[in-house]
C-alpha positions in Angstrom: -9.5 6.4 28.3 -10.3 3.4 26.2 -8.6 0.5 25.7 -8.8 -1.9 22.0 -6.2 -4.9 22.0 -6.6 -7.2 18.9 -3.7 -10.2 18.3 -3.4 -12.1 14.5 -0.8 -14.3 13.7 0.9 -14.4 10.4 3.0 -17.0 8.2 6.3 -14.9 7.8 9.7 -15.1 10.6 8.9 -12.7 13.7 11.8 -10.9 11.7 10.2 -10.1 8.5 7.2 -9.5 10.2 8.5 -6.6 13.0 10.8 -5.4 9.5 7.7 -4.9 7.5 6.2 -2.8 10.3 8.5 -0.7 11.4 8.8 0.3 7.6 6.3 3.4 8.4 5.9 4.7 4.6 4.5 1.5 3.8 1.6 1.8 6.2 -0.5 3.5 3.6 -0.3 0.1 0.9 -2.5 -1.5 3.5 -3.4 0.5 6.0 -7.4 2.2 5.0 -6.8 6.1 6.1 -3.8 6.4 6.1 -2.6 8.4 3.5 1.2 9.4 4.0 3.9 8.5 6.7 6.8 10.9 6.7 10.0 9.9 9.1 11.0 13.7 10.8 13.6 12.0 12.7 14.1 8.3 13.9 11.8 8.6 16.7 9.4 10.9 15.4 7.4 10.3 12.4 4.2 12.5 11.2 1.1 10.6 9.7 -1.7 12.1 7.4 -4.6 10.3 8.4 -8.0 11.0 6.7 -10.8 9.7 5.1 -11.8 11.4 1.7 -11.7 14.7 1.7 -10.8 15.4 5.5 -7.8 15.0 6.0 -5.5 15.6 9.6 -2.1 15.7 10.4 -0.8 13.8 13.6 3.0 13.6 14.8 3.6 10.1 16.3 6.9 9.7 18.8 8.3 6.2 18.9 8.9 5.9 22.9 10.5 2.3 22.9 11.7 -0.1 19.9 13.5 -2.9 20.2 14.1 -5.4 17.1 12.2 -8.4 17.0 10.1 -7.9 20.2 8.2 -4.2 20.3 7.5 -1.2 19.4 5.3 1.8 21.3 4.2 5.2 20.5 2.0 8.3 21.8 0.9 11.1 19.6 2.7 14.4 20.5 -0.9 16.3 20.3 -2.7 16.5 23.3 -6.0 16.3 22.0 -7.2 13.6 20.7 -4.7 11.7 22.0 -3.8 8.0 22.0 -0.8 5.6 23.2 0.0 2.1 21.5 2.3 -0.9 21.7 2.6 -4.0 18.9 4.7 -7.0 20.2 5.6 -9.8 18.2 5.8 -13.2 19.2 7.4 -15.8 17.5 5.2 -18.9 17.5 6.3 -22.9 17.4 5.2 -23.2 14.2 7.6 -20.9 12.7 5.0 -17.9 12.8 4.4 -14.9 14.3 1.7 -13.5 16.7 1.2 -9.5 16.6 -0.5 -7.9 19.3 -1.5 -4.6 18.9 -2.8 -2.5 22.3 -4.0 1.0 21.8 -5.4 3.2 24.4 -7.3 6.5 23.0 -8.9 9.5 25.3 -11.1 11.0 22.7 -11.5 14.7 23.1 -13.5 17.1 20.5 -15.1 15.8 17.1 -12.9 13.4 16.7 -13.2 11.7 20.6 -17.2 11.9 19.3 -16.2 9.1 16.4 -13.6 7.3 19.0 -16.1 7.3 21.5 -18.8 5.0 19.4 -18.5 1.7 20.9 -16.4 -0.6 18.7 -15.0 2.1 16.1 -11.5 2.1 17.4 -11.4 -2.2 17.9 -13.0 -2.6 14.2 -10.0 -0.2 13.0 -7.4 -1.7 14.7 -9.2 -5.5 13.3 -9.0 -4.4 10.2 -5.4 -2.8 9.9 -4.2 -6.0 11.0 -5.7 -8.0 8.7 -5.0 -5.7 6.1 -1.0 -5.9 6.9 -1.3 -9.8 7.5 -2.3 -9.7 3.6 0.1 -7.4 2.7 3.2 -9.1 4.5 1.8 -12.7 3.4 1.7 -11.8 -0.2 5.3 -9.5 -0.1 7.2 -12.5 1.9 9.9 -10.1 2.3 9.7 -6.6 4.7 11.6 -4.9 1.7 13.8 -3.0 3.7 14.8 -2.6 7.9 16.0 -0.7 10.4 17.2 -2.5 13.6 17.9 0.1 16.1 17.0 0.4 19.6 14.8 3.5 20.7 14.7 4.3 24.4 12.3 7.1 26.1 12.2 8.4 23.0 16.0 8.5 21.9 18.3 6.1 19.9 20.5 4.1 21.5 24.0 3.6 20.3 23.9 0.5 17.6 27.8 -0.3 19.2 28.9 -0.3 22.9 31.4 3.1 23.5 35.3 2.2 22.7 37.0 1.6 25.4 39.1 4.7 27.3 42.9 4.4 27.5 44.5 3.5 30.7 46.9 6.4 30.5 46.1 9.5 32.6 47.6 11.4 30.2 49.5 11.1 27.3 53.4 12.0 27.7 54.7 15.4 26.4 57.8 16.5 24.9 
């Protein structure tokens, strides 16, 4: 199992910055090989990934999400498979730091391209940079969602109401 973690910081709110990302349909405006993010459910989303004419299909589950702090993910498949996290990290000087961890076990033709030293890092480099352009020059994420996502399921967005006090309620 390999292991690529990359961190850039860019000049937008930790907000608008974990907004922008967790917007998953915008990944292909600035993400090379990426060419479609389709949300299934809230914690499952499925990605066509590709470069010219091959393309491949990989469903992605969101394990944990919480707003403003991180976000990590496995790929349902079992081969090739990979597990990630991005944490944000908002900086004194009004910015935020992004750190993006990803650990692949390469398996098959594609653990062959994975398995090329620096491949995944370069990849993971360059999607960064590419969505610190893209969030520098939008200034705005364009759209959120702010739940929580725990092992894999979301979490209430308000506490349960509270249960009456009555055993029961009178009859008659």
């Amino acid at each position: 199992m390999r292991t690529v973690e990359e961190t850039i910081e860019v000049t937008v709110p930790v907000r608008t910055a974990y907004d922008a990302w967790t917007q998953f349909k915008s990944f292909p405006r600035f993400m090379a090989g990426v060419r479609r993010v389709d949300q299934i459910r809230p914690a499952v989303t499925r990605w066509v990934v590709g470069a010219g004419p091959v393309r491949r299909e990989v469903g992605i589950e969101i394990v944990e999400q919480v707003p403003d702090s991180h976000l990590t993910w496995r790929t349902l498949e079992r081969r090739p498979s990979h597990r990630g996290e991005v944490s944000f990290r908002s900086t004194a000087a009004g910015t935020t730091e992004i750190t993006v961890r990803v650990r692949t076990e390469a398996h098959g033709a594609a653990g062959v391209l994975a398995a090329v030293p620096g491949v995944a890092r370069r990849v993971v480099r360059s999607g960064l940079r590419q969505f610190k352009t893209y969030i520098e020059g939008m200034g705005d994420a364009g759209g959120a969602w702010r739940g929580i996502i725990r092992d894999g399921r979301v979490q209430p967005m308000e506490p349960k109401p509270p249960r009456s006090r009555v055993p029961c309620w009178p009859v008659g």
